[in-house]
C-alpha positions as CSV (number, residue, x, y, z in Angstrom):
1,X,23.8,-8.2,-3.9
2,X,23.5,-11.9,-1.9
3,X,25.0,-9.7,1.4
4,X,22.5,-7.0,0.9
5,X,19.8,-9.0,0.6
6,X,20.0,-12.0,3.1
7,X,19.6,-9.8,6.0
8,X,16.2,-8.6,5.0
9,X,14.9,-11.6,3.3
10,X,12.5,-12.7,5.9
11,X,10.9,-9.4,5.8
12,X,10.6,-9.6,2.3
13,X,9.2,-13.3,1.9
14,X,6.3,-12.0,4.2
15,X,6.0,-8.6,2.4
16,X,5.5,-11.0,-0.4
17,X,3.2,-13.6,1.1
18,X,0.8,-10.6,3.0
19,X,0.2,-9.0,-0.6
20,X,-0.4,-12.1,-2.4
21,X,-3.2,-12.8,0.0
22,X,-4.2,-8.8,0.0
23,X,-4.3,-8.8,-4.1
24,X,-6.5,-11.9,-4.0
25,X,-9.1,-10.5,-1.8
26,X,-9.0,-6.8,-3.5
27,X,-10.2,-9.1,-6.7
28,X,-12.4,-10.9,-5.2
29,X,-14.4,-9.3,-2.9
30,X,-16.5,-6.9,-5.5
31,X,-16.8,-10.0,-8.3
32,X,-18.2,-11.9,-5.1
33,X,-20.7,-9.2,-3.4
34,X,-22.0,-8.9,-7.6
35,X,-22.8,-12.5,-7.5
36,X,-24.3,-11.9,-4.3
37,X,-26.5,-9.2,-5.4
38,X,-25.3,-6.5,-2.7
39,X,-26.1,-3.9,-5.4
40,X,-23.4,-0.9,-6.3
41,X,-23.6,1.2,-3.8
42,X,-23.0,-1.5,-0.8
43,X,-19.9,-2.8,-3.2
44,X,-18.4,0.4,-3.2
45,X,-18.8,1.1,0.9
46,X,-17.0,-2.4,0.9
47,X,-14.4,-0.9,-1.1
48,X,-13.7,2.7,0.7
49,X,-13.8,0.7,4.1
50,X,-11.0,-0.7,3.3
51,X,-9.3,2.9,2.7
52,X,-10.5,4.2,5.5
53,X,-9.1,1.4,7.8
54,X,-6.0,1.9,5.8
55,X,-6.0,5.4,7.0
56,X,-6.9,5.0,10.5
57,X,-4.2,2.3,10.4
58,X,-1.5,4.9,9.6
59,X,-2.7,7.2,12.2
60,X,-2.6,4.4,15.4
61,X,-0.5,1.9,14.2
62,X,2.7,3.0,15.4
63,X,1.3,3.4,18.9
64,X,1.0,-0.7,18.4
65,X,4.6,-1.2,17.6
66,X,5.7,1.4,20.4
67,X,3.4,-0.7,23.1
68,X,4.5,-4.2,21.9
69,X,7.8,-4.1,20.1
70,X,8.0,-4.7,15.9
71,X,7.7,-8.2,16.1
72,X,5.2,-9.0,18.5
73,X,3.0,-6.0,16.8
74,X,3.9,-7.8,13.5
75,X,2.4,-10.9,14.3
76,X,-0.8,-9.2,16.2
77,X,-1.6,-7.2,12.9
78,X,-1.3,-10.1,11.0
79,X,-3.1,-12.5,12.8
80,X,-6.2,-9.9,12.9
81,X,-5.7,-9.2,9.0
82,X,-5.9,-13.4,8.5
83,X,-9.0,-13.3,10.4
84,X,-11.0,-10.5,9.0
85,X,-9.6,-12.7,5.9
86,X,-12.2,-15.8,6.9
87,X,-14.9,-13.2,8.3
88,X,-16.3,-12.7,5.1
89,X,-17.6,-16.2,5.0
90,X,-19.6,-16.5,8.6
91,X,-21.9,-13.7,7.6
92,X,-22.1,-12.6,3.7
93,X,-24.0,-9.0,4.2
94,X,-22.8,-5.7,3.0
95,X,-21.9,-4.4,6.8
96,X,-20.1,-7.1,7.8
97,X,-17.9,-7.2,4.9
98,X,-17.3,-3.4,5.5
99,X,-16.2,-3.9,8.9
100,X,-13.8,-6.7,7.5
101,X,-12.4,-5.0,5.0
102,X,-11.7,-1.9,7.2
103,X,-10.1,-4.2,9.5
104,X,-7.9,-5.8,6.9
105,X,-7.2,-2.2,5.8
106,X,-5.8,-1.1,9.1
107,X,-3.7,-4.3,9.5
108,X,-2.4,-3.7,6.3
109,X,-1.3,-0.4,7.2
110,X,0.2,-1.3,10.0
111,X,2.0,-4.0,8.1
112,X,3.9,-1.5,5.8
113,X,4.6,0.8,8.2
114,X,6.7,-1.9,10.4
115,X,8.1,-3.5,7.3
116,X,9.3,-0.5,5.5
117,X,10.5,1.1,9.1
118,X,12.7,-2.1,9.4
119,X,13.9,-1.8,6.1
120,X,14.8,1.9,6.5
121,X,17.0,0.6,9.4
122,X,18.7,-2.3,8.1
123,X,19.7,-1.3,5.1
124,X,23.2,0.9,4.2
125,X,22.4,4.3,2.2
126,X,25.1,3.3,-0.4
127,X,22.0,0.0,-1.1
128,X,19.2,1.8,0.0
129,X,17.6,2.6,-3.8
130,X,18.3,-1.2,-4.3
131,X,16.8,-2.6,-1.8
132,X,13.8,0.1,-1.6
133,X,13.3,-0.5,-5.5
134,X,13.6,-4.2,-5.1
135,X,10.7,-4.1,-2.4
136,X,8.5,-2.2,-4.4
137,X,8.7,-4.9,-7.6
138,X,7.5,-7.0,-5.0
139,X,4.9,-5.6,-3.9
140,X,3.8,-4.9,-7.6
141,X,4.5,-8.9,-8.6
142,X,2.3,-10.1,-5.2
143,X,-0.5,-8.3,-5.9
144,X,-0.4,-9.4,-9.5
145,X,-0.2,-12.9,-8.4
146,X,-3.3,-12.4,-5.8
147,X,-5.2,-11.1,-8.4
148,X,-4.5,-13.6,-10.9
149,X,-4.8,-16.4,-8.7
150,X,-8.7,-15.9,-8.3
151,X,-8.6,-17.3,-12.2
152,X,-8.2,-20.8,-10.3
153,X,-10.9,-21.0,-8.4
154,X,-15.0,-20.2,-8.3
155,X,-15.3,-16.9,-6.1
156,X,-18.9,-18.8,-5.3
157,X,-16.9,-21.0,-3.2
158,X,-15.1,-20.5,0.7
159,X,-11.9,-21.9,-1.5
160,X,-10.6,-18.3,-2.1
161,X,-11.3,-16.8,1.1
162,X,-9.7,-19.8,2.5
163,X,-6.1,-19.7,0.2
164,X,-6.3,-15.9,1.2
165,X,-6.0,-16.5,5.2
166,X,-3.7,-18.6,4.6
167,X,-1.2,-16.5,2.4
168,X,-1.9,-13.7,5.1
169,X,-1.0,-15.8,8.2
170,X,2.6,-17.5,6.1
171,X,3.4,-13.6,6.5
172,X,4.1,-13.7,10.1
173,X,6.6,-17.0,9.7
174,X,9.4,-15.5,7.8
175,X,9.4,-12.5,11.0
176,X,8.6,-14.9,13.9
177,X,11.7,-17.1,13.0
178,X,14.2,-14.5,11.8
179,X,17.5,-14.0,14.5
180,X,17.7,-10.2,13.3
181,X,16.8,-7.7,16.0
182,X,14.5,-5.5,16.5
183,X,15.0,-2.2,14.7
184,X,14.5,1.0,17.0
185,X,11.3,2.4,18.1
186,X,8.7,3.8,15.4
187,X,8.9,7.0,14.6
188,X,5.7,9.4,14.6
189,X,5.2,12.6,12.7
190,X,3.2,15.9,13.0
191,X,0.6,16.0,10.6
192,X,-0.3,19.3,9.6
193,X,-2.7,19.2,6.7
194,X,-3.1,23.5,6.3
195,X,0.7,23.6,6.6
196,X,0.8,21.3,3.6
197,X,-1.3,22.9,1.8
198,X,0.6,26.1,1.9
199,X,4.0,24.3,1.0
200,X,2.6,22.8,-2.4
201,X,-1.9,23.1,-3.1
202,X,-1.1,21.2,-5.7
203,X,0.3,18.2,-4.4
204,X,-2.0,18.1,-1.4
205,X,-5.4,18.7,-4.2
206,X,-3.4,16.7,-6.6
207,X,-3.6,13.6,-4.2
208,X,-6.9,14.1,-3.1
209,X,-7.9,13.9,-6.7
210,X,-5.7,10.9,-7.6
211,X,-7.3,8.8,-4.8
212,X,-10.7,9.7,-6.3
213,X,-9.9,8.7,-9.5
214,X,-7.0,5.6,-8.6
215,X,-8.8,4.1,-5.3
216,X,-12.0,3.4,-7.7
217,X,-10.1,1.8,-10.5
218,X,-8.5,-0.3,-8.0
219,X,-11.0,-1.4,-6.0
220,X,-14.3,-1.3,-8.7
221,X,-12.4,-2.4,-11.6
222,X,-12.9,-5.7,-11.3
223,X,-16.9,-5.0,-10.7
224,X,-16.7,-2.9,-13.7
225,X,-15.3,-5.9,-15.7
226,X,-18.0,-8.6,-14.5
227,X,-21.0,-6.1,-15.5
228,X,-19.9,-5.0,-19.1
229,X,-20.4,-9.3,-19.1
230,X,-16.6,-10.6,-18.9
231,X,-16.4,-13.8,-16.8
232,X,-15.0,-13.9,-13.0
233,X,-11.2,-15.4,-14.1
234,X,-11.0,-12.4,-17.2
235,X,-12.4,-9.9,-15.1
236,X,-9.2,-10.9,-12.3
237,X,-7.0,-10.3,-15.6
238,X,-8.8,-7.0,-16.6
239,X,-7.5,-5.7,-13.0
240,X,-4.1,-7.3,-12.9
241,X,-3.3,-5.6,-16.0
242,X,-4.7,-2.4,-15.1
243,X,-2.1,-2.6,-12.3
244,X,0.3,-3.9,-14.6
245,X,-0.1,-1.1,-17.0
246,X,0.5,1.4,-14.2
247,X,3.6,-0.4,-13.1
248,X,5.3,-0.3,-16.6
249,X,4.8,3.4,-17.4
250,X,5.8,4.7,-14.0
251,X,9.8,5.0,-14.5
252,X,9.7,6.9,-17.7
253,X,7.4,8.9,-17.0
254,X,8.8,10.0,-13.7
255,X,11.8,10.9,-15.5
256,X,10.2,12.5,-18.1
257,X,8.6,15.2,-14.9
258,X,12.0,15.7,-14.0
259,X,12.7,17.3,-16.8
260,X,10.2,19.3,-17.3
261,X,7.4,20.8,-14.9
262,X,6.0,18.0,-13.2
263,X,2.9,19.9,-13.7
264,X,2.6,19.6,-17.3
265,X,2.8,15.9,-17.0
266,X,0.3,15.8,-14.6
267,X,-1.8,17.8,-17.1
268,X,-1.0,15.6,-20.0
269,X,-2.0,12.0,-18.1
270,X,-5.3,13.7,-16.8
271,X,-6.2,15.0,-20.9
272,X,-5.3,11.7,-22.1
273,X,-7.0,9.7,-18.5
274,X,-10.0,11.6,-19.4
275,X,-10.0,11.1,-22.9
276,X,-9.9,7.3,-22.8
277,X,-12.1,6.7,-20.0
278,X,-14.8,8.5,-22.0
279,X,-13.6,6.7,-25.3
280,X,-14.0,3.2,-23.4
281,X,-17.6,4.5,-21.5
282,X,-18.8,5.1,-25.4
283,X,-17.3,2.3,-26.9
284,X,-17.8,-0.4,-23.9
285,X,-15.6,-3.2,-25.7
286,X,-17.1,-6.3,-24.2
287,X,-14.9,-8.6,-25.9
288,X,-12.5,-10.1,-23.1
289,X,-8.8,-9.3,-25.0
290,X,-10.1,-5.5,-26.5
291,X,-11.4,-5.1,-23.0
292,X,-8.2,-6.7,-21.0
293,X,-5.9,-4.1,-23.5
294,X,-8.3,-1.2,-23.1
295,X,-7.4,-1.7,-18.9
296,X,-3.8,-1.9,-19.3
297,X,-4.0,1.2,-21.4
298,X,-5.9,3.0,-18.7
299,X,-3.3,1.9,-15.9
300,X,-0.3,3.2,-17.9
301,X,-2.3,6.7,-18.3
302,X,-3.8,6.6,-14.7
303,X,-1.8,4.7,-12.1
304,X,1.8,7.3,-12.2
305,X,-0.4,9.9,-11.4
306,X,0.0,9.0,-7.8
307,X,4.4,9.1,-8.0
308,X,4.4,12.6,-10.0
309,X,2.2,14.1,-7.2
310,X,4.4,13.1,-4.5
311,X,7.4,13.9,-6.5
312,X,5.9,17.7,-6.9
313,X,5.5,17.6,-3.1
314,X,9.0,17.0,-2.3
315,X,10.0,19.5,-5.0
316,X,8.2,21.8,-3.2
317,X,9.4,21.0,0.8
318,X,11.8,23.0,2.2
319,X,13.8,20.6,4.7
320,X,14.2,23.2,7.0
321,X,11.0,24.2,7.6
322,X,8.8,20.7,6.6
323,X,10.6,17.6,6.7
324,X,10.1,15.1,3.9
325,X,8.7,12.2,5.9
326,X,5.9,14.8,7.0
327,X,5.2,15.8,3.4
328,X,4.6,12.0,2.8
329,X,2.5,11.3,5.4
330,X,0.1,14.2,4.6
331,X,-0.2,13.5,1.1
332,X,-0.8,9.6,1.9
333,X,-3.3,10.3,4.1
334,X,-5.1,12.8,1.7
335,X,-4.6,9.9,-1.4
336,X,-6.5,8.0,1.5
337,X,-9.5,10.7,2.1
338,X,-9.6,10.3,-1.8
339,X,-10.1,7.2,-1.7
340,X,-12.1,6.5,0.8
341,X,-14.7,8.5,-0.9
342,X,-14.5,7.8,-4.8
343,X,-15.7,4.1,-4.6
344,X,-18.8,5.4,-3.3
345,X,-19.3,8.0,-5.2
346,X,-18.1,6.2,-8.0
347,X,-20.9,3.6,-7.7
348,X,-23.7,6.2,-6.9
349,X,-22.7,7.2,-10.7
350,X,-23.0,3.6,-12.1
351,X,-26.6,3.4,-10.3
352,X,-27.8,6.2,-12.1
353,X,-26.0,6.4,-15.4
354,X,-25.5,2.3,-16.0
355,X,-21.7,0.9,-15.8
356,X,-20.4,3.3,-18.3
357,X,-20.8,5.5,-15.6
358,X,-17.9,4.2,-13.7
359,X,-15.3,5.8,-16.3
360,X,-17.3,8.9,-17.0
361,X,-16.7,9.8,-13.4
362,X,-13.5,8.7,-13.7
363,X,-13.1,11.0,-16.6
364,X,-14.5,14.1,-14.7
365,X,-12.1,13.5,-11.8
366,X,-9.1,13.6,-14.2
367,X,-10.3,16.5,-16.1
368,X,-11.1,18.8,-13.3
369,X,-7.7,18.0,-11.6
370,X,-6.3,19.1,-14.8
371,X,-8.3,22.3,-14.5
372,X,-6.7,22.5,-11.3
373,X,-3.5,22.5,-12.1
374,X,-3.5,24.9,-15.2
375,X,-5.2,27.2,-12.6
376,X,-1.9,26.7,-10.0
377,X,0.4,27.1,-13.3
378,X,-0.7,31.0,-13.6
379,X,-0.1,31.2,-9.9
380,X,3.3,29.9,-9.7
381,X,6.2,29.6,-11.7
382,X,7.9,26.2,-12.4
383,X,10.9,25.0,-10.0
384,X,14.5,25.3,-11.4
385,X,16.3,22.1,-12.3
386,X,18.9,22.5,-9.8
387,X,16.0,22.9,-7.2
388,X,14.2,19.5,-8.1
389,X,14.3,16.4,-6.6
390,X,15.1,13.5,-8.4
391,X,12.2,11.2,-8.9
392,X,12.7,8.0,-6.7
393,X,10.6,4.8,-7.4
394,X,10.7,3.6,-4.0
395,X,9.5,7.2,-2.3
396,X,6.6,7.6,-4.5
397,X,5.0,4.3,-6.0
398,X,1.6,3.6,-5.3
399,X,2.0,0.8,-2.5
400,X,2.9,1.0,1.1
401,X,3.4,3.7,3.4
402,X,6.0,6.1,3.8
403,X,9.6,4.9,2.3
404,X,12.3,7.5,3.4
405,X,15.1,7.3,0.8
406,X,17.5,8.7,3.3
407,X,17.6,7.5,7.0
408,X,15.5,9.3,9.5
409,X,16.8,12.6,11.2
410,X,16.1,12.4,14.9
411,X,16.9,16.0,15.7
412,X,14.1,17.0,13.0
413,X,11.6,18.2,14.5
414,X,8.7,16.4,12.5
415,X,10.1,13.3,14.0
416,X,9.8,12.0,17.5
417,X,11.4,9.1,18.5
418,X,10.2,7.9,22.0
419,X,12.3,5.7,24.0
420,X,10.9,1.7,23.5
421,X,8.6,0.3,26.0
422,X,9.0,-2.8,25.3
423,X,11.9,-5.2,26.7
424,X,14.2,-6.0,23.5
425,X,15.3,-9.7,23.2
426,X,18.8,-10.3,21.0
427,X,19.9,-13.9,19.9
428,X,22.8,-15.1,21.8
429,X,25.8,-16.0,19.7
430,X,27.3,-20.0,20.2
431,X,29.5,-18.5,22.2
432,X,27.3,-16.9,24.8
433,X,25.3,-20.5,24.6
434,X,28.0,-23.2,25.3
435,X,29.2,-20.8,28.7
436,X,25.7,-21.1,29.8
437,X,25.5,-24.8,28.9
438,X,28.6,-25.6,30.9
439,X,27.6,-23.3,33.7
440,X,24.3,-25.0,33.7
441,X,25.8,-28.6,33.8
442,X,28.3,-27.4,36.4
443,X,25.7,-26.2,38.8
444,X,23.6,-29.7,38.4
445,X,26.5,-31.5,39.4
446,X,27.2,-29.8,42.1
447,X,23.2,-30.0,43.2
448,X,23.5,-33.8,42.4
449,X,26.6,-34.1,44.6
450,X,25.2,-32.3,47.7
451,X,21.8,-34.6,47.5
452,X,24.3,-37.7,47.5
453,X,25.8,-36.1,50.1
454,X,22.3,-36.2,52.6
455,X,21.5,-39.3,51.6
């Protein structure tokens, strides 16, 4: 395990340095624009910002990396991303902050597509779901930190904003200093959104849905938690555990969708999603440990909706005719259109219809995507066993970009692999430096000698 993972350690120290700094802000900055007074409905254009940049990020990102090279497009995206990290503090206004966060969002993007690209490359298919499954608990434990962290300081105060730059910008040491080269040139994919559609409505629906309904419990939940009168350190808890929640139901319940319709489970998270979001919106516990176990309960029903869609997806591709990377990249980007729009509209519906209102529309989301997919159930029948994928953690959890559990196919036609423009740079070995040295020194001498020589 030591030989599978030292090669890729660097990447993963900043994978988890850049998310610890990510998860702090994602916590702070709706607990912060409350105290601020920005009002709902500037909160939740803070929040889809973010989403959007994320999605814009996916789109041009990889035209960064084929301009500059991995690393040097590593450390640019980073160093952007620690900025917008301090931006927040030189002008506290609700348009500014959107600008920021849609900056961080595309440098985050960026981030994960250049770290998991690398990974895809560097890592043998025999340790592949190892190393894919190792980065994801990572990414799940970082943001958990980041959001916990915010319980040690006042969000009133640069502090915070401050300890977030600074976890961002650590990111780009681990990469800077490693001696591994440069994996090949960034792939790019077609996206063809009708085509998608065609291949699985569900899964394509099904994620728009899920960002709806996920991309406003991650980014208002802890907004939610300051109004219903929880303090700012329980109201960093109430959205680390949401996460948390999500996190620890994921695995079984992926395997319980591959063995039966995938559907059905998808049905029977959105009935009980629904169900307890309306249970919470009409009980509003306001005590901090009912209201902390009410979130993780929410998570565990909520957050796998995300893995079983994309799971569907790939159930539904036909290699031959849509790759799988494709079929990833088109539902990401429409969990992204999801998401940029629910935080918006989720706020709109706590301005008229008090907080409550943020898990009543919650609750509508779920049950109309359930709707949904009874209606696609009459239309088509469910896949055979022997014609499912097997549901992978790495492929479809609820972080990153697109993780390909199998190396990319360059004669696939979904994939285009240009040739790099970027000079390449490989550490010489010892070897290669003491023939240079001693070529070096030979050629002084002999420059020394002939000086002697004139004078």
């Amino acid at each position: 395990m030591v030989q599978t993972i030292a090669p890729i350690l660097a990447l993963l120290l900043s994978v988890g340095f850049m998310l610890v700094g990510h998860g702090l802000q994602t916590t702070l900055l709706p607990i912060r624009a409350d105290l601020e007074s920005f009002g709902d409905l500037s909160i939740g254009m803070i929040s889809s910002g973010y989403f959007a940049g994320f999605v814009l990020g996916c789109v041009l990102s990889p035209y960064a990396v084929l301009r500059a090279g991995h690393i040097r497009a590593f450390a640019a995206l980073v160093s952007l991303s620690s900025a917008a990290s301090l931006a927040y503090l030189l002008s506290v206004d609700p348009i500014s902050w959107t600008i920021a966060r849609a900056t961080f969002g595309f440098c985050i993007a960026g981030f994960y597509i250049i770290v998991e690209s690398w990974l895809n490359e560097r890592t043998s298919n025999e340790a592949r779901g190892l190393v894919m499954s190792i980065y994801i608990v990572i990414n799940f434990a970082a943001i958990m930190v980041g959001q916990i962290g915010l319980t040690f300081f006042d969000p009133l105060s640069f502090a915070p904003f401050v300890i977030a730059s600074i976890m961002v910008s650590l990111a780009v040491l681990p990469v800077s200093l490693t001696r591994s080269a440069q994996p090949a040139p960034i792939a790019l994919f077609r996206f063809r959104p009708v085509a998608l559609y065609r291949v699985s409505p569900a899964a394509i629906i099904g994620s728009v849905f899920v960002g709806l309904a996920n991309g406003s419990l991650w980014a208002l939940s802890p907004l939610y938690a300051i109004q219903i009168g929880l303090d700012s350190k329980s109201a960093a808890i109430y959205a680390a555990v949401m996460i948390l929640g999500g996190a620890v139901a994921q695995w079984p319940l992926g395997r319980l969708s591959d063995k039966i319709d995938r559907r059905i489970v998808l049905i029977g998270l959105c009935i009980a999603s629904s169900s307890l979001c309306i249970l919470v919106a009409l009980w509003s516990p306001s005590a901090p440990v009912t209201a902390i176990l009410c979130a993780g309960i929410i998570g565990m029903a909520t957050q796998p909706a995300y893995a079983i869609v994309f799971a569907h997806g790939y159930d539904q591709t036909d290699p031959e005719k849509h790759s799988y990377v494709e079929t990833a990249s088109g539902l990401m980007l429409a969990f992204g259109m999801g998401s940029t729009i629910g935080p918006i509209v989720a706020t709109l519906v706590m301005s008229r219809f008090s907080v409550n209102g943020f898990y009543y529309f919650i609750a509508v989301v779920e049950l109309c995507l359930a709707l949904y997919l009874l209606w696609r159930m009459t239309m088509r029948a469910v896949e055979p066993d022997d014609e499912k994928t097997d549901w992978n953690l790495a492929s479809t959890a609820p972080v990153g970009g697109v993780i390909t559990a199998d190396p990319l196919d360059e004669s696939d036609p979904d994939v285009y692999v240009p040739e790099p423009v970027y000079s390449t740079y490989e550490t010489p070995t010892e070897e290669e430096v003491a023939e240079a040295w001693e070529s070096g020194a030979e050629e002084l001498e002999q420059v020394m000698a002939s000086e002697n020589d004139e004078a």
